[in-house]
N, C-alpha and C positions, 0 to 999 in steps of 0.2 A: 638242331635243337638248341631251345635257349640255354646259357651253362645259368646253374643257382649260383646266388651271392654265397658268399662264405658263413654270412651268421643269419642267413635267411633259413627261417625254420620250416622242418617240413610239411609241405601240407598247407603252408602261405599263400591267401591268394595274393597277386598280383597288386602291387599299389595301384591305384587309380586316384588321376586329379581332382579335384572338387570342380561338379557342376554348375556349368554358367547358369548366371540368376537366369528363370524364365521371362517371360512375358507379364505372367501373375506376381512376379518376387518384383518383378522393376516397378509395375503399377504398384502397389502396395509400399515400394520405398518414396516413392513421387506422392500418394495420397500423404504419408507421414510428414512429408517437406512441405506439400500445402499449408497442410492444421499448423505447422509450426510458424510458418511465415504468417498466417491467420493469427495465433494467439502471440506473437510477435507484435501487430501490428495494434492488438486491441490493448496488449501492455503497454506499449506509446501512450496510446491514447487514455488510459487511465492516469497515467504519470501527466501529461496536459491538463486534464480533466478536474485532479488533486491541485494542482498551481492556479487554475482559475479558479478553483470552489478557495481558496488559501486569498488570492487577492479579492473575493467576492466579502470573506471577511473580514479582510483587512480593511477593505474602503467601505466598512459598514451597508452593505448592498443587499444583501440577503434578502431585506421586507421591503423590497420595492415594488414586487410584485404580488402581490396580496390573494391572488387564484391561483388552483391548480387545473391545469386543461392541458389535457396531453396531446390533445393533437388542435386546434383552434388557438393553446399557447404557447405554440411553434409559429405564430404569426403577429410581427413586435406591431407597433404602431406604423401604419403606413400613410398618414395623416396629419396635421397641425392638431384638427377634433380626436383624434383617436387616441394623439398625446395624452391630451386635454385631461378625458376619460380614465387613461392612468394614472395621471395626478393626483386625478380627484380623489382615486382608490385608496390609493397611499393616504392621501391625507385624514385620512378615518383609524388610520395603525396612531398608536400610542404614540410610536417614535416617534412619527411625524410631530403630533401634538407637545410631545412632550423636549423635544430634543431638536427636530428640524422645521421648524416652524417658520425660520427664515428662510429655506429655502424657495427661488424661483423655479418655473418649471425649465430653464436651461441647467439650474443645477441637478434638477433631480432624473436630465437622461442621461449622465454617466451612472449614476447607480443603475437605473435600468437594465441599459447596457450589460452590465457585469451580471448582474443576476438572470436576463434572458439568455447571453451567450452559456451560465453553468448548466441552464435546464435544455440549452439547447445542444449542448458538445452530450449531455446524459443521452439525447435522444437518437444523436447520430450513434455512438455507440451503441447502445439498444438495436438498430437497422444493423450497423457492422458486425453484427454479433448474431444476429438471426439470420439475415439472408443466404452468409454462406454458411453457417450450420445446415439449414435445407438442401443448399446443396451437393453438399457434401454427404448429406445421407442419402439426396435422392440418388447419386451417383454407386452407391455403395461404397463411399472411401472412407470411413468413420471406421477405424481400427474395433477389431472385438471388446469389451469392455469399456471403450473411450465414451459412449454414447451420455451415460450416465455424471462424469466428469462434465463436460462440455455444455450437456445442457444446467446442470448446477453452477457452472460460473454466470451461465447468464440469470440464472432465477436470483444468485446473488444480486445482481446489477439488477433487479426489477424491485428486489425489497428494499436496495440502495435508495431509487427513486421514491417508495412509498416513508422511508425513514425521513429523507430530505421535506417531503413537506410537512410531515410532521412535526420536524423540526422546526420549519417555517412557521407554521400555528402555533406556538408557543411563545412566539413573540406577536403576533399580531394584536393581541390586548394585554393588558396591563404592563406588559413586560417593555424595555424599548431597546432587547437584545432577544437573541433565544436563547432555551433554557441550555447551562454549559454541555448538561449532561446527554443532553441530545445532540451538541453539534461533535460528544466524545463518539457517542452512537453513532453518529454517521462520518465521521472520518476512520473513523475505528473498522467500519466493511469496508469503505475504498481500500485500507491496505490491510485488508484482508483480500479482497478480491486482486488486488495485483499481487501479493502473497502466493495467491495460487494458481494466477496465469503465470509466474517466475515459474512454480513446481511442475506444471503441465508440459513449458517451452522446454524444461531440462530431460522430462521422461518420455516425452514421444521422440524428443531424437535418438534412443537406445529402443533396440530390438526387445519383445518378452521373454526370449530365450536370451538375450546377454541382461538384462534385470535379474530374473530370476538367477542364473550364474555369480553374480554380484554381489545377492543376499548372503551367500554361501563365505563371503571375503571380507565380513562385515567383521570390525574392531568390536570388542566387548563394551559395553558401556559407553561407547562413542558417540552414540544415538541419542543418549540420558542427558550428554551434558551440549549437545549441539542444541539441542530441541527447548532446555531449559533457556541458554542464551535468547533464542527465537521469542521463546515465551515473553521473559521480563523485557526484553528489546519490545517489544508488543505491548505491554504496558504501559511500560515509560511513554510510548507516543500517545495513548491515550491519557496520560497525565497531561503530557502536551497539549491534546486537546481542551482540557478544561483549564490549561491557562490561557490560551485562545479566547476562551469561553468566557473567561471571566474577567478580561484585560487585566492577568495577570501579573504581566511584563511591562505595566505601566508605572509600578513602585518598585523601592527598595533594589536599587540599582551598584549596591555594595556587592562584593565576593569577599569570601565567603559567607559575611554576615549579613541582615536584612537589617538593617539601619543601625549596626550595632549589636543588635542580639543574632542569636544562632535561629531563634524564631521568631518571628516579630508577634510581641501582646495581638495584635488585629487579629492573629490566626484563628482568635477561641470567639470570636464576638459575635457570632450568632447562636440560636437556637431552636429547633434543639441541637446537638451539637455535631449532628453526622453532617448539617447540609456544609458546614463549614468546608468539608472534604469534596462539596463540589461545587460550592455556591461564593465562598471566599475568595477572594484574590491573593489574599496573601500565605492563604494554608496552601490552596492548590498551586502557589509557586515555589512554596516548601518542601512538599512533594513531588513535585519533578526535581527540583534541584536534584535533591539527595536519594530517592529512590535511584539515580543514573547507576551511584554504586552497585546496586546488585546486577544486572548484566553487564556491566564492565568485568566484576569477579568470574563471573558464570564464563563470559566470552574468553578470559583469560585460563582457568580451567579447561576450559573445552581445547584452548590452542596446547596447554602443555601435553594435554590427553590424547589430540592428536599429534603431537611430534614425535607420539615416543610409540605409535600407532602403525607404526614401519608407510604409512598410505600416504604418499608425497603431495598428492594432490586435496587431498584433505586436509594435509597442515594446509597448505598453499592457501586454500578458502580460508579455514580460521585466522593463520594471518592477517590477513586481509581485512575478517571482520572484525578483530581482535581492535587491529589502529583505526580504521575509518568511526569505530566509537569513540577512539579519544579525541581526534578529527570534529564529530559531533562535539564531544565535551568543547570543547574548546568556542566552538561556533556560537553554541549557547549561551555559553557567559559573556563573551564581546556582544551578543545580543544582547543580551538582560540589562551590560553596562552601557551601552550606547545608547539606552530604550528606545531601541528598535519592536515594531514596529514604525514609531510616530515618527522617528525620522532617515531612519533605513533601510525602506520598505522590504528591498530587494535581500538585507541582510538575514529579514524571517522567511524570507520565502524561500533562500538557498539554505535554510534550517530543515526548512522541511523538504526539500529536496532531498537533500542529504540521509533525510531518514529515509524515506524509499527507496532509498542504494542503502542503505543499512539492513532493511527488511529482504533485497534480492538477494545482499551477500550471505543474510543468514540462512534463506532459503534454498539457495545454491551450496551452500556448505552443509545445510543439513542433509540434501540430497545426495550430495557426496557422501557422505559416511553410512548413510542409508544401502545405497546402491555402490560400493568404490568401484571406481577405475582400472581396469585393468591395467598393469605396468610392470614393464620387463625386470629382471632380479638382478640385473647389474646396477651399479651405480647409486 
């Protein structure tokens, strides 16, 4: 007869080891590794996607192509006449008339160029995005609940492309830019939608049973001030946007001051007086400047809220996000002073870089205090 442990109570069954994963538990942890190596791969490709739609702006490329054809303008010129045909399209846009009138038609295929390859990376994403979603359900690996998620990144990415030429028609006549406020609208869902392939890559690597276990570990008000950071971090890029928009980075090249004043007289000279807020170059550089303070504070609260939050891996994130803003600050103003763009191209485009790893880190941090980490009580 077996002898009982000493403080084994009576009446105990027998410890028993934890059963090995099945066949069902192993497919179902290999389905979840797919989708993530999947929205892995689509998050790449929107972080590409944002740097060429960035230099499409930069090198004023945008109204090169004057139609929308989603599947007939996935095929560039393949022709000297076919060129020819483009050329001629463009020269009917305002820009043209009004702005590049000297252009030859050697100058006008690198704009081409840059605006067929952004409609063209949209389109490949679009396929990378649907194919294997189909398969993945015809298969039945699409986690319970996920279905809904996954196809909503991609109807994002479809109103993306409907925004994008909208955006584009608003410069084709009169205008010989598009409107700021639409290219804020359409950069403003690319980081949103990578925004939420960052939230999807971080929660299908966790089981519903350790999520749900998670919510139970959650810091009081940790949630309030991760999410506010997100928010104004969200903003602020869309301010960004309409200095984009506006070539607003092309004056008043002083820090802190704008030629002198704290605001420069230009910022009130339109009317009536809202559009100045997205039509101005020198309010909407006013507004990003100093809008940066409130998620700076916000991200700064939110780190001290975490440290004192016992969840090591949650300071860890806010840390993180906390500098990489001042990182940003920083970036900004040697841009502004360099007037970059016009001569460092590369220095705007690692600006907005840099915001898309501002936006993972806040997204990754928010997720963290959302769901924390399990960790051991030593140490």
């Amino acid at each position: 007869m077996k002898k009982r442990a000493i403080f084994e109570e009576a009446g105990a069954a027998p410890a028993m080891a934890a059963p090995a994963p099945g066949a069902a538990a192993a497919k179902k942890t290999g389905a979840r590794a797919a989708i993530r190596v999947w929205l892995l791969i689509l998050a790449a490709l929107v972080v590409v996607m944002v740097v060429v739609g960035g230099l499409t702006r930069l090198t004023d490329s945008g109204l090169s192509i004057t139609e929308w054809n989603v599947i007939i303008g996935a095929i560039p010129p393949l022709s000297e006449a076919d060129w020819i045909i483009a050329f001629e399209e463009y020269k009917t846009t305002d820009e043209w008339r009004l702005q590049n009138s000297w252009m030859t038609l050697e100058d006008f295929k690198p704009i081409f160029w840059w605006e067929w390859g952004h409609r063209f990376m949209g389109r490949m994403i679009g396929l990378i995005w649907f194919i294997p979603l189909v398969i993945f359900a015809a298969l039945g690996m699409i986690p319970r609940g996920w279905g809904l998620p996954l196809v909503g990144v991609g109807l994002l990415g479809g109103l993306q492309g409907a925004v994008g030429w909208w955006m584009v028609w608003s410069g084709l006549s009169v205008r010989v830019d598009v409107a700021p406020y639409r290219l804020m609208v359409h950069l403003g869902i690319a980081f949103l939608i990578f925004a939420a392939l960052v939230w999807l890559i971080a929660k299908i690597g966790r089981e519903e049973w350790a999520l749900l276990q998670a919510r139970r570990a959650r810091a009081p008000g940790l949630r309030f001030w991760g999410g506010a950071a997100f928010v104004t971090l969200f903003l602020q890029i869309l301010l960004g946007a309409l200095v984009a928009g506006t070539d607003g980075w092309a004056g008043w090249h002083d820090w802190p001051f704008m030629d002198g004043y704290f605001i420069a007289p230009e910022a009130f000279s339109m009317t009536p007086h809202v559009e100045n807020h997205f039509e101005n170059p020198a309010m909407t550089q006013f507004q990003h400047r100093w809008f940066a303070i409130v998620p700076l504070t916000l991200a700064l609260i939110f780190l001290i809220k975490a440290r004192r939050s016992g969840h090591r891996k949650s300071k860890t994130w806010a840390t993180a996000l906390f500098h990489a803003m001042w990182v940003q600050a920083g970036i900004g103003i040697v841009t502004l002073m360099l007037a970059a763009p016009g001569h460092m191209i590369w220095l705007a485009l690692l600006h907005q870089l840099w915001g898309l790893m501002l936006v993972a880190l806040a997204v990754r941090a928010l997720f963290e205090v959302s769901y924390p980490a399990a960790q051991s009580v030593r140490g």
